[in-house]
C-alpha positions in Angstrom: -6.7 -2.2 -28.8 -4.6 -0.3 -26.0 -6.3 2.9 -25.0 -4.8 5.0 -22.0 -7.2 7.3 -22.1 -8.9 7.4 -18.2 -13.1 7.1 -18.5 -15.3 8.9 -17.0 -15.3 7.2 -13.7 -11.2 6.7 -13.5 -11.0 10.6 -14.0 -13.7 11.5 -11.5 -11.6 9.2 -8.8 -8.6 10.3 -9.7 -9.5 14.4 -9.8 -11.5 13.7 -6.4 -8.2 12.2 -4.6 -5.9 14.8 -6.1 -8.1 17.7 -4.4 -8.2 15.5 -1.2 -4.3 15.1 -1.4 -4.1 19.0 -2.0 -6.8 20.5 0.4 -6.5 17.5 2.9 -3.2 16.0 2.9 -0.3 18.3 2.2 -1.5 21.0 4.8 -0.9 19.0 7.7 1.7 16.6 6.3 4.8 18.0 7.8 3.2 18.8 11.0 2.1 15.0 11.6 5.5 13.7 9.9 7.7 15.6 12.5 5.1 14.2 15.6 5.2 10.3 13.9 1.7 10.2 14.3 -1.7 9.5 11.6 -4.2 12.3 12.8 -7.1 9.4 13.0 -9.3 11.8 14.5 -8.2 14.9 11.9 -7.9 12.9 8.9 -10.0 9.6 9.1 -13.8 11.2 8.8 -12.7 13.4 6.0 -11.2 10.5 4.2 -14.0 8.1 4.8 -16.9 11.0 3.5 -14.8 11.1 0.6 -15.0 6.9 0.4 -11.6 6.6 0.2 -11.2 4.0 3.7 -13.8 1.2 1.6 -12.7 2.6 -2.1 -11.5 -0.7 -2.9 -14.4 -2.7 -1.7 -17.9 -3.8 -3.6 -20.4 -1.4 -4.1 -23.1 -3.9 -2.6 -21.2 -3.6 0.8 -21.2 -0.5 0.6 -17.8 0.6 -0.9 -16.7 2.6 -3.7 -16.6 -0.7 -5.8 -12.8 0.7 -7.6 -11.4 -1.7 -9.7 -7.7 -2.3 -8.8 -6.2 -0.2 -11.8 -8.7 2.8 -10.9 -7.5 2.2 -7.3 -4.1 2.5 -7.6 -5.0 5.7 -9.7 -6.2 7.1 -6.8 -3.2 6.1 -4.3 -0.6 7.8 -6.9 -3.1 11.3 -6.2 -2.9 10.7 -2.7 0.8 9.9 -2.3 1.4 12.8 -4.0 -0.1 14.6 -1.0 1.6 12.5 1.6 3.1 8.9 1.7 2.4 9.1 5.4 -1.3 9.5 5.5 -2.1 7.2 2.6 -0.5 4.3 4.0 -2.6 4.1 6.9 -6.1 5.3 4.8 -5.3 2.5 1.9 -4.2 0.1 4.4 -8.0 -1.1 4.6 -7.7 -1.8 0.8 -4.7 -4.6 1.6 -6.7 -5.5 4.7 -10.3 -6.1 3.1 -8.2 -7.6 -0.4 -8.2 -11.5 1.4 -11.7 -11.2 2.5 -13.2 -10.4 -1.3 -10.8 -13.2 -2.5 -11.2 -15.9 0.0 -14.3 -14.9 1.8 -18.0 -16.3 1.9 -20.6 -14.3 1.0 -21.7 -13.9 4.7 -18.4 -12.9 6.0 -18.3 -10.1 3.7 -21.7 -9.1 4.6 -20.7 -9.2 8.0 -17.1 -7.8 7.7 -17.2 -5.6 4.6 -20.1 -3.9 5.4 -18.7 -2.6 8.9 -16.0 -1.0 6.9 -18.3 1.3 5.0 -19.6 3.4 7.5 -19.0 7.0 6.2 -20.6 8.1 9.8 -18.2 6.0 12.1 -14.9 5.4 9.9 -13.2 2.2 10.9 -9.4 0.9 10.0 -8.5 -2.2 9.1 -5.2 -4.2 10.0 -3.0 -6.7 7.4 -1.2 -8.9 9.9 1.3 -11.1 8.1 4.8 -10.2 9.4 6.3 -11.4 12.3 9.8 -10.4 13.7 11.1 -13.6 12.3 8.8 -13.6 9.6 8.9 -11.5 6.9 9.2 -12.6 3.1 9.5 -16.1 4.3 5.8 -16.8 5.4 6.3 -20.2 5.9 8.4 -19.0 9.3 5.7 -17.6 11.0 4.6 -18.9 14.4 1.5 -17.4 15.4 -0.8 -20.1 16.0 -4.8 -20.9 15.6 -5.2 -24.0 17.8 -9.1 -25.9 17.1 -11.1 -25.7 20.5 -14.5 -26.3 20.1 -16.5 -24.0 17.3 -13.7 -22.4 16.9 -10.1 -21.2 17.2 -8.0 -20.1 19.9 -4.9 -17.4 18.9 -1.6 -16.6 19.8 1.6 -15.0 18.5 2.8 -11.6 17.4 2.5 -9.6 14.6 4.8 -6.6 13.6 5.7 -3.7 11.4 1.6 -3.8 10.9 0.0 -0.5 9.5 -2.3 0.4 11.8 -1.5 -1.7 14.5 -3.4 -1.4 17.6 -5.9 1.1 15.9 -7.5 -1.2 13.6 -11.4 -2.6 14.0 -10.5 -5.6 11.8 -7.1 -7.9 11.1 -6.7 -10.2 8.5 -4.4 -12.6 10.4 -2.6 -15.5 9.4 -1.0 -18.2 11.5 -0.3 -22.0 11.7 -3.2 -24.4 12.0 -3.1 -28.3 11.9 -3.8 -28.4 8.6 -0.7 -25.5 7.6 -1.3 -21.6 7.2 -4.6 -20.4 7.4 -6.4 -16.9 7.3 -9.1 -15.8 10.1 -11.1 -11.9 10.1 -10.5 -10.9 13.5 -12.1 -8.1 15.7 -10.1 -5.7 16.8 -11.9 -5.3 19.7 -11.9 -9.0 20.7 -10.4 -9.5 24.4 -6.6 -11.0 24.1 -5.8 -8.5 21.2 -4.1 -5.5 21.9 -0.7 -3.0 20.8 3.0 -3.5 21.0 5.4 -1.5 20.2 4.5 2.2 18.1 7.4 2.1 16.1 9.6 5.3 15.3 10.0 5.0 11.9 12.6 6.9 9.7 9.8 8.1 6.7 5.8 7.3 6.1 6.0 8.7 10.2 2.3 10.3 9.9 1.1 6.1 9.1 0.6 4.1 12.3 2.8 1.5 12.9 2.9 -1.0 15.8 2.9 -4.2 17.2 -0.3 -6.6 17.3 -0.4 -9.0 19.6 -2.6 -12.1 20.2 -3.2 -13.4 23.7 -5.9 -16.7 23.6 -8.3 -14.4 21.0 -11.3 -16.8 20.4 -12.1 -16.7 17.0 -15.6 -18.3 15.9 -14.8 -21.1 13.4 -17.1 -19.2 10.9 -14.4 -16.5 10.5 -12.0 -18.4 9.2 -10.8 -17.1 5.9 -11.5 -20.2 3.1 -10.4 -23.7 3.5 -7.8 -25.1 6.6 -4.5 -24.6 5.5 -5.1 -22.8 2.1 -3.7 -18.8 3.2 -0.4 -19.4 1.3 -2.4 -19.1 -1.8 -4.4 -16.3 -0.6 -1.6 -14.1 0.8 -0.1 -14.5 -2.7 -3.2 -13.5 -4.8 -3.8 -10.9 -2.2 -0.2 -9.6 -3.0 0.0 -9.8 -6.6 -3.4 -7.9 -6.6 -2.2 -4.9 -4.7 1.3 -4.6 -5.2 -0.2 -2.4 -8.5 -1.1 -0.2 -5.5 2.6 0.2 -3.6 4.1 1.1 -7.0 1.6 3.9 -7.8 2.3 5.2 -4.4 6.0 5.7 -5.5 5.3 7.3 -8.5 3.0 9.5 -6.2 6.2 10.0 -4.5 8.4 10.2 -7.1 5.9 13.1 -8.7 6.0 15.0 -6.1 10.0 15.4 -5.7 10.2 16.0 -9.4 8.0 18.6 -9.3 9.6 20.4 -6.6 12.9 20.1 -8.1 11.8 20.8 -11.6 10.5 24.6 -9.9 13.5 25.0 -7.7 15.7 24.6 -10.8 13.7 27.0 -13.1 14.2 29.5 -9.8 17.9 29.0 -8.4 19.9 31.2 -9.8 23.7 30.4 -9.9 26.8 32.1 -12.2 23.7 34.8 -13.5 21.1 31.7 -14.7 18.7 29.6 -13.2 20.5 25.7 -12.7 18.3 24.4 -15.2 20.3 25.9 -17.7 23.2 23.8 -16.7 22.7 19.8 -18.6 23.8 18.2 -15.4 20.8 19.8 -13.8 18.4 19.2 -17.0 19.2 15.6 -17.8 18.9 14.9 -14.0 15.1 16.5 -14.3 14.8 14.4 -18.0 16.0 11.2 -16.6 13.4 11.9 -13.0 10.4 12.2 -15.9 11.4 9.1 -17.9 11.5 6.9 -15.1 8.3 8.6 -13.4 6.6 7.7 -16.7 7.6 4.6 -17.3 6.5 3.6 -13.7 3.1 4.6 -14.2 2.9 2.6 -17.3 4.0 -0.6 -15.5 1.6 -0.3 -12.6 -0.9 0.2 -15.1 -0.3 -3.0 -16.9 -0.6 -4.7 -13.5 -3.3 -3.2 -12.3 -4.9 -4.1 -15.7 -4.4 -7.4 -15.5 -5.4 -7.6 -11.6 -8.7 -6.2 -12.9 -8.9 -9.2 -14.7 -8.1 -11.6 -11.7 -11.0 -10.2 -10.0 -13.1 -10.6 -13.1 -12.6 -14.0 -13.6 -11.5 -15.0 -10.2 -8.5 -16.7 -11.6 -4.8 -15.9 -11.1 -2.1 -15.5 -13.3 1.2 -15.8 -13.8 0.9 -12.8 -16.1 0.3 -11.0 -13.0 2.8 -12.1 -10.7 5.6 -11.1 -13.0 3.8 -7.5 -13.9 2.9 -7.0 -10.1 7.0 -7.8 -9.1 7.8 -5.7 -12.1 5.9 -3.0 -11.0 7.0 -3.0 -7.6 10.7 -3.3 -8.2 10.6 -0.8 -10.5 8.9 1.9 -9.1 10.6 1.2 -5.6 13.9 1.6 -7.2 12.7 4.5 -9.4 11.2 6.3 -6.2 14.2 6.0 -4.0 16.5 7.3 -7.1 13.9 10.1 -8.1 13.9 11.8 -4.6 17.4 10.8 -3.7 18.5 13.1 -7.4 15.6 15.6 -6.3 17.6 16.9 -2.6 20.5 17.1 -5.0 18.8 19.6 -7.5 18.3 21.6 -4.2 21.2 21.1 -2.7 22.0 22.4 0.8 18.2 23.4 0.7 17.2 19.9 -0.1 18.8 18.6 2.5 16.8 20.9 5.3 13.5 20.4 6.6 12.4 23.8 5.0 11.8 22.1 1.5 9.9 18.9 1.3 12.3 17.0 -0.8 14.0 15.4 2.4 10.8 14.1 3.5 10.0 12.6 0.0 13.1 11.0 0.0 12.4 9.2 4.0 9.1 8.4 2.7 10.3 6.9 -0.8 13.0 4.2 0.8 9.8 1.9 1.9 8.6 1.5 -1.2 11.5 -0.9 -1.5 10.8 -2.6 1.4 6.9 -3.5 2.1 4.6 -5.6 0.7 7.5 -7.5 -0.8 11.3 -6.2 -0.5 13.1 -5.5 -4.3 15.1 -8.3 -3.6 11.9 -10.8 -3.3 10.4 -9.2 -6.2 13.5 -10.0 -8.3 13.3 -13.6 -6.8 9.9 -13.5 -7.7 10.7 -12.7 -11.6 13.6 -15.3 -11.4 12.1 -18.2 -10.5 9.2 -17.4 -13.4 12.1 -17.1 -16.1 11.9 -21.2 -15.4 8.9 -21.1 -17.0 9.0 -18.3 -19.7 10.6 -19.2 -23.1 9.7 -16.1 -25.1 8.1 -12.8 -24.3 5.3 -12.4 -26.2 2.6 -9.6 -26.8 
C-alpha cells in the first residue's frame, strides 16, 4: 500500500540538509547572490563533510548511496536555503547520473570514487547544451573523432553548471557511429572556461562556458556503446528531473513562508492583510500547489528508484518525471511571483528575500528540459496511452 511516511534514513537526510540549508546556506545567500558567484572555497568543504557533493552516488564508491526519491528530499531542504548554492553542490548528482547508468564497473571505480573525497571536494560538470543545441540534442556539433586508443574532442559547451570549475564532465558529442558519451578530466590539456555568465537568478551557482580544444580522451572512457548517448541522456533525465522539481518546491516553500509571516504582520485599515480573502486564498492557493508538487516529484522519484533497481526504464517514468517538472516549474514561478505581491512594495526590494526567490524560481522552467519540452514530452506519450490506470 501507499505509505508517505519518511523512514528512518529519508528523515535523517532530509533533517541533516535542512540544518545545512539553515546554518550553511541562507547566511551567506544574499551576499554571494548580489556578487554572482558559488563560494567554492566557503561552501564546497562544508558541503562535501556533510556528503552532500557524492549523496547521490553508491556507497561502495564511497558516496552517500541516496536513492533518487530520498535525494530529491534532500535538494527541496537545500533549495529552501538557497537555489543558488544547490545548483552548483547537486550538480555532481546530474553529472555522476550517466556514469552509474552507462558506466563499467572500472570507470566508476575510477571516476566515482574521485568524487568522494570528503578531504579534497571535487565538482563535477553535465555538458550537453550547446548554443545551438539545447532541447534538440540531435543538433549538437561537438565532435569525438577515433585516433588511435582513443578520441580526439572539439566543440563547445554552454549554460554548464560549473563550467570551468569542474574535475569531471560528462560530455556528449558526435562520433561515427552517432552521439556518444565520454568521462572527461577536467584537468585534461585542450579543456578550459568560456564565458561566466551573468545570470538574472540561481547567481551564487557557477555558470560558464566549456570548451574543447583536441582533448584526448583514452578510448576506455567512453561512456557505453558508440553511438548509444541518446538513450542515456534520456534515462539520465528522466531520473533526475524528480530532483529539479523538488528544488522548486524548495523555492516555492520558502516564498510562501515568508509571505504567509509578512501577512500575519502587515497591518493595513487596523488588521493584519491576512484578514483580507484576497490575501488568504492567495496564501491557500501558494499551499495547495506547494503540496501537490511535492507529491508529484515523489511519485517520480518513486518510480526512478525503481529504474535504478531493476536497471530498466519506463515509460511510467518519463511521463511522471515531465509531470513533475512542468508542474512544479510552473508552480514555482507562480508561488514567488504571488509571494512579492503579498509584500508588495517590500517584495519588490532587495530588503526581503521574496525578489530573490522569484529570480531563482524562473529557471526551474527552463533547465534540464524547458516546460514546453516537458509538455512535448507528455504529448507525444498520449500516442501511446489509452486509459489511466492505477
Amino acid at each position: 500500500m501507499i505509505d508517505f511516511e519518511l523512514t528512518d534514513e529519508q528523515r535523517a537526510a532530509v533533517d541533516m540538509a535542512h540544518d545545512f540549508a539553515l546554518n550553511e546556506l541562507r547566511p551567506i545567500a544574499e551576499e554571494w547572490d548580489k556578487k554572482g558567484e558559488f563560494p567554492a572555497d566557503l561552501i564546497l568543504p562544508k558541503a562535501a563533510q556533510a556528503g552532500l557533493t557524492s549523496a547521490g552516488i553508491p556507497e561502495e564508491y564511497g558516496g552517500g548511496g541516496l536513492d533518487p526519491l530520498t535525494a530529491a528530499m534532500v535538494f527541496e531542504e537545500l533549495a529552501w536555503g538557497c537555489a543558488g548554492l544547490t545548483t552548483s553542490i547537486g550538480a555532481n548528482n546530474l553529472a555522476t547520473a550517466p556514469i552509474q547508468i552507462a558506466g563499467t564497473e572500472e570507470q566508476k571505480q575510477k571516476w566515482l570514487t574521485r568524487l568522494c573525497d570528503e578531504k579534497n571536494p571535487k565538482l563535477a560538470g553535465f555538458c550537453l547544451t550547446e548554443p545551438e543545441a539545447g532541447s534538440d540534442v540531435s543538433s549538437i556539433k561537438t565532435t569525438a573523432k577515433a585516433d588511435g586508443d582513443g578520441f580526439i574532442l572539439n566543440g563547445q559547451k554552454c549554460f554548464i553548471t560549473n563550467g570551468g570549475i569542474s574535475d569531471v564532465y560528462t560530455v556528449f558529442a558526435q562520433t561515427d557511429n552517432g552521439l556518444s558519451g565520454f568521462i572527461v578530466d577536467g584537468n585534461a590539456e585542450g579543456v578550459s572556461m568560456g564565458r561566466h555568465e551573468d545570470k538574472l537568478g540561481i547567481r551564487a551557482s557557477h555558470t560558464a562556458e566549456v570548451f574543447f580544444e583536441n582533448v584526448k580522451i583514452p578510448k576506455e572512457d567512453m561512456l557505453g556503446e558508440p553511438g548509444s548517448a541518446f538513450v542515456t541522456v534520456m534515462q539520465t533525465l528522466d531520473q533526475t528531473r524528480a530532483g529539479v522539481a523538488a528544488l522548486a518546491v524548495g523555492v516555492a516553500r520558502a516564498a510562501f513562508e515568508e509571505a504567509n509571516a509578512y501577512a500575519k504582520e502587515r497591518v493595513q485599515f487596523g488588521s493584519p492583510i491576512m484578514v483580507n480573502q484576497a490575501i488568504s486564498f492567495m496564501l491557500a492557493d501558494m499551499l495547495i500547489n506547494i503540496e501537490a508538487g511535492r507529491r508529484l516529484y515523489y511519485y517520480a522519484g518513486w518510480l526512478a528508484n525503481r529504474m535504478v533497481e531493476t536497471g530498466k526504464a519506463s515509460r511510467r517514468l518519463t511521463v511522471a518525471s515531465s509531470i513533475s517538472k512542468a508542474f512544479c516549474g510552473d508552480m514555482a514561478m507562480k508561488v514567488t511571483t504571488d509571494a512579492v505581491q503579498v509584500l508588495g512594495g517590500y517584495g519588490y526590494m532587495k530588503d526581503y528575500p521574496v525578489e530573490k526567490y522569484m529570480r531563482d524560481a524562473k529557471i526551474m522552467q527552463i533547465y534540464e528540459g524547458t516546460a514546453q519540452i516537458q509538455r512535448y514530452v507528455l504529448a507525444v506519450s498520449l500516442n501511446g496511452i489509452k486509459e489511466v490506470k492505477q
